[in-house]
N, C-alpha and C positions, 0 to 999 in steps of 0.2 A: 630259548636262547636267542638273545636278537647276534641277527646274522650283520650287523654293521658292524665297525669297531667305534668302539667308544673315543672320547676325546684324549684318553688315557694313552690308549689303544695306538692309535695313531702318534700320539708324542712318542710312543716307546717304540715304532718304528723307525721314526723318522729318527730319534738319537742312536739306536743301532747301527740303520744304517750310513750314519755319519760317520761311526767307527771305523768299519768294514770296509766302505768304498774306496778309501787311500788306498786299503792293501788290495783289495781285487780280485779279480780272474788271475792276472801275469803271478802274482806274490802266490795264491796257491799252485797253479800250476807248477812253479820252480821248486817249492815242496813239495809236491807228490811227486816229480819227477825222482827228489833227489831223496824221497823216503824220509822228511824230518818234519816235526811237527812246527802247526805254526804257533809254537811259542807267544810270538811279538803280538798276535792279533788276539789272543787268549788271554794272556796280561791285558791288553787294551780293555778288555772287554769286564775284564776283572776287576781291573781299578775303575771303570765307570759303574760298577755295581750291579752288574749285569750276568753274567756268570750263575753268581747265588741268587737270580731275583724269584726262585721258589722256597728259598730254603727260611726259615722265621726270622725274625727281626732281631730275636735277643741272640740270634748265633751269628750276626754280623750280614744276613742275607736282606732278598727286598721283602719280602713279607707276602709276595702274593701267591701265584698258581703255576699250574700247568700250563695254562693260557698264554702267561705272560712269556713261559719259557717256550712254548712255542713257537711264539712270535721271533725272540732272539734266534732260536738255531733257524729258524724261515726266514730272515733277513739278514744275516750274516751269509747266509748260501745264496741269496737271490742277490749279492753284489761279489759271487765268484768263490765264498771262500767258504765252503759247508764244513763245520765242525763237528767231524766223525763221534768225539769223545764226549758230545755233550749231553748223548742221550745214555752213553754208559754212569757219568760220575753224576750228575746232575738229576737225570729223570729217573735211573735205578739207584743207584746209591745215598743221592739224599735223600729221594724219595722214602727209600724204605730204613734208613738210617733217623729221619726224621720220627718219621711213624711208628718203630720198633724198638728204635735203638735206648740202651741205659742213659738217664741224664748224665750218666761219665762219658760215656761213647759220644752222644751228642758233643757235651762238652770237647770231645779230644779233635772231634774230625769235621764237624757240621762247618766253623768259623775257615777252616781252610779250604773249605768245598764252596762256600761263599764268595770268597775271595778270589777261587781261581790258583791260587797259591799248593794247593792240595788237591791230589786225584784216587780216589779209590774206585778200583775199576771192579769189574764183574767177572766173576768165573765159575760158569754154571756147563759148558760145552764142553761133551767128551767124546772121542771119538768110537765109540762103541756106540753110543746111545742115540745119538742124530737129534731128533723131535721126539724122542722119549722120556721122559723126565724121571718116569718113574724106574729106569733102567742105569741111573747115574751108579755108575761103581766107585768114586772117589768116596772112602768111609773116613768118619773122624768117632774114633771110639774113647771111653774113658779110662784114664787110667791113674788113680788116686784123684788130685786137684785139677791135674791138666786134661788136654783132649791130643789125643794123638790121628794125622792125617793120613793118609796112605791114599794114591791114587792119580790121576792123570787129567790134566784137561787140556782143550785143542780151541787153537782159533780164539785166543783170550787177546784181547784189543790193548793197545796204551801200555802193557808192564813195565815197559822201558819208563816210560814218565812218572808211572805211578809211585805212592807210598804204600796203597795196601791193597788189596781183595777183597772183594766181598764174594766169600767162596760157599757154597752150594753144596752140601755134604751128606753123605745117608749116614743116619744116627740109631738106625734101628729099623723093623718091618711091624709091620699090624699082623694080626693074627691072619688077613686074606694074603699077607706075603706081598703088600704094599708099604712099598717103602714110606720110612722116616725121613723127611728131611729137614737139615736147621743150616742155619747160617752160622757165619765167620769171619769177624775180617783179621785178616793174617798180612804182616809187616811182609813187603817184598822180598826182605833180603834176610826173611826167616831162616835158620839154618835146617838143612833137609831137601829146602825148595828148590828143584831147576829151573831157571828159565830158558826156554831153546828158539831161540828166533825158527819159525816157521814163514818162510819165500812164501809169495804171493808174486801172481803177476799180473796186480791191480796196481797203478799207480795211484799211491795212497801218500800224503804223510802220517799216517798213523800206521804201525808198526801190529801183525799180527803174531803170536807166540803160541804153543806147546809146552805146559807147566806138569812139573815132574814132583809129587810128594812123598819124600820119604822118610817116613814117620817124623812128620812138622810137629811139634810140641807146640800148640797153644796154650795160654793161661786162662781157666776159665770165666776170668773177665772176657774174652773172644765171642763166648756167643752173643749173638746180636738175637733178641726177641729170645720165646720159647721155645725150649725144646723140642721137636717133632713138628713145628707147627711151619714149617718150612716152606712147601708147598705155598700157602694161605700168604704168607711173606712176600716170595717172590712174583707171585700175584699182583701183587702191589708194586712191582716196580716192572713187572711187562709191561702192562698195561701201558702206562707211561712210556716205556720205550718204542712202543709199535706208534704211539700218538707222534712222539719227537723224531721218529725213524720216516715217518709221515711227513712233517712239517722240515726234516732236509730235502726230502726229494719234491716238494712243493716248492723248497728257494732251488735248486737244482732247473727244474725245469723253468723257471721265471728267469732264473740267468739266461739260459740256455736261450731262450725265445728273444727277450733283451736284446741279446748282441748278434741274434740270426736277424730278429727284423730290420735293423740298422744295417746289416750288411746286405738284406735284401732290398730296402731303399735305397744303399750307393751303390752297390753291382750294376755296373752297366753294360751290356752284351747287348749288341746289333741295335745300339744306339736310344736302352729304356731299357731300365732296370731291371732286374731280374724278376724281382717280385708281384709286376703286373702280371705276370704269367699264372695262372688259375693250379698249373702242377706247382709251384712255389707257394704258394699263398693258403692256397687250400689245408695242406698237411700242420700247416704251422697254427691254422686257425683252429684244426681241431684240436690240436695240443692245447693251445690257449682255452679252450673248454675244457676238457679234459684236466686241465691242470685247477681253473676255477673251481669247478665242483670236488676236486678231491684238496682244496683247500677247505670249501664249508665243513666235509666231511670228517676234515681235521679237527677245526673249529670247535664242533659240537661233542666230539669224542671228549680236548680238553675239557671242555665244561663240564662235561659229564661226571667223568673226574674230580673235579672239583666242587662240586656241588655231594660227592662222595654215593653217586648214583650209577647203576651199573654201566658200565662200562665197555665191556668185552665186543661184545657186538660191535659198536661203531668204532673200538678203539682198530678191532681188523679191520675193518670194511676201509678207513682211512688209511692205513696201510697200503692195502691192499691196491685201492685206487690210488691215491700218492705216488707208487711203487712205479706202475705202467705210466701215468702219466709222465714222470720222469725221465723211463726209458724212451716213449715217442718221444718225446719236448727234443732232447737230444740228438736221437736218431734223426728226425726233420729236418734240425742246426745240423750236422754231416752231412747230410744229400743235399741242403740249401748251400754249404758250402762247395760244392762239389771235389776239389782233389783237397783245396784247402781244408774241407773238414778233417783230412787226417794230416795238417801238415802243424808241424810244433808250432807255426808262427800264429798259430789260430789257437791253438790250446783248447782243443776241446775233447778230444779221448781220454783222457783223464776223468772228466765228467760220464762221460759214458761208461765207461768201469766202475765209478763208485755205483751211477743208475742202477748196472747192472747186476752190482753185489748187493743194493736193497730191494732188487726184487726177491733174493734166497735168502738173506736176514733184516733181521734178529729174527724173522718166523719166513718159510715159501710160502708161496703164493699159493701151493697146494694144500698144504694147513689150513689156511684164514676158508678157503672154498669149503674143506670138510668141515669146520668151524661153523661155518653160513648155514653148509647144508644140516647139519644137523638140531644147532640148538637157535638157528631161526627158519628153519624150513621146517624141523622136525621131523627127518629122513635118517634112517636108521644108519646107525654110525659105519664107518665103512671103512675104519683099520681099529 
């Protein structure tokens, strides 16, 4: 992997971040305060063809990778305004909608997932099951043509915007009493379905929910890919998620540092700025590495990715690192600020709480280390 970015590379930064920087830090901060997505900047992003630049060419998208949608959710966030949803509709669901899905289904959803116009989000999290996948109790059984749903999920992102799910079902067990699982995507406003707003006290614009299934009738055009082969599916669209849940918290911490060092260059105290000071400069420098290196780390995961080479390994490890570096990047921007770091005129708590909600998802930090330890250490697994 050359670790530059190509001439490509760099144009598709620099037109993202053309997008992005009108609206900002102040324009996300004023939505997450007030809980509403940012709409305006998602269109924007949409009609410059940026949005779908994973998803193929003949479904209205750009045609290229992971790479390039990296790059977007990493520079939309590293001018203030990180796009929580990008790595649900985008990195999981076209992802795995591209790869799995019927040339109908393609057909029905791919061109709006392109566009920005259309969100199918993910619902795989129950509250029973935590980090256990193979313990999902939401079942979709068969019953004549259709598939009937039954079951609960928790912490599901975007409903409110969304049109559909891409919902995570057990369809059966294997003879060792491991489960089946297959996909679904299921119309928001299926009947059966509840959607129950679930409180957070992250300031987010993006909206968490608690989905209630009572016996939903899909058609069995619904299933997305094969039957039982669910697992191996959704495979396909972590991966990618923990890449792009990476490459926000890399714009995350490059805003963060952005608008600390500036403020450490004009801060004037006892007549020299704040930032000559070795406690000021130090913490921010190391973030600044910190956040460097869990960019390449990003970097390499996409590629990896897309070159359709394994993946797991670096797609955590870029997490992983991305994750913390984010939380320092920020945390630094607070104490650099001193009371100003918690005062709204500053807006930077908001960032701190998204930082801190990607260090527990889409995977903790405890995972990706049992993850390390085992199938790159080679150290006997330990739950």
């Amino acid at each position: 992997m050359d670790v530059l970015d190509s001439d490509e590379a760099r144009d598709l930064r620099a037109a993202v971040g053309a997008i992005a920087a009108p609206f900002g830090g102040r324009y996300y901060v004023e939505h997450a305060r007030a809980g509403r997505e940012c709409t305006e900047l998602w269109h924007a992003l949409g009609d410059a063809g940026f949005i779908g630049v994973n998803i193929p060419e003949e479904y209205g998208g750009g045609g290229r990778g992971l790479a390039e949608l990296t790059i977007v959710i990493e520079e939309s966030a590293a001018r203030g305004a990180p796009m929580l949803l990008l790595l649900v509709t985008e990195a999981i669901s076209a992802e795995v909608l591209t790869e799995f899905g019927t040339p109908e289904q393609r057909k029905e959803w791919l061109p709006g997932l392109a566009s920005g116009r259309a969100k199918v989000v993910f619902a795989i999290t129950e509250p029973d099951a935590g980090s256990n996948t193979h313990k999902l109790s939401t079942t979709a059984r068969r019953d004549g043509d259709e598939w009937v749903v039954d079951g609960e999920k928790y912490y599901i992102s975007g409903v409110d915007t969304a049109d559909a799910l891409l919902l995570v079902a057990r369809t059966g067990r294997d003879p060792d009493g491991t489960a089946q699982l297959s996909l679904f995507l299921v119309p928001v406003d299926a009947p059966g379905l509840a959607v129950i707003p679930l409180p957070v006290d992250v300031m987010l614009p993006e909206k968490q929910f608690t989905l209630r299934f009572d016996g939903v009738r899909l058609p069995a055009t619904a299933l997305v890919g094969e039957e039982g082969a669910g697992f191996r599916q959704v495979f396909h669209g972590l991966n990618p998620e923990r890449i792009t849940g990476a490459a926000l918290c890399v714009g995350i911490a490059r805003y963060a540092l952005d608008v600390t060092a500036r403020y450490a260059r004009e801060r004037t105290v006892w007549d020299q700025p704040i930032g000559v000071h070795q406690g000021v400069s130090h913490p921010l420098a190391k973030a600044k590495i910190e956040t460097e290196l869990a960019a390449l780390m990003t970097h390499r995961a996409a590629a990896l990715h897309d070159r359709g080479l394994p993946a797991g390994e670096a797609s955590n490890m870029a997490k992983y690192a991305a994750a913390e570096a984010a939380l320092a990047a920020v945390d630094a921007a607070i104490q650099t600020h001193g009371g100003n770091g918690v005062s709204a005129d500053f807006g930077l708590l908001p960032y701190w709480g998204l930082a801190r909600l990607l260090r527990i998802a889409p995977v903790n930090r405890e995972m990706i280390l049992n993850f390390v330890a085992q199938h790159s250490l080679g150290l006997p697994r330990s739950y």
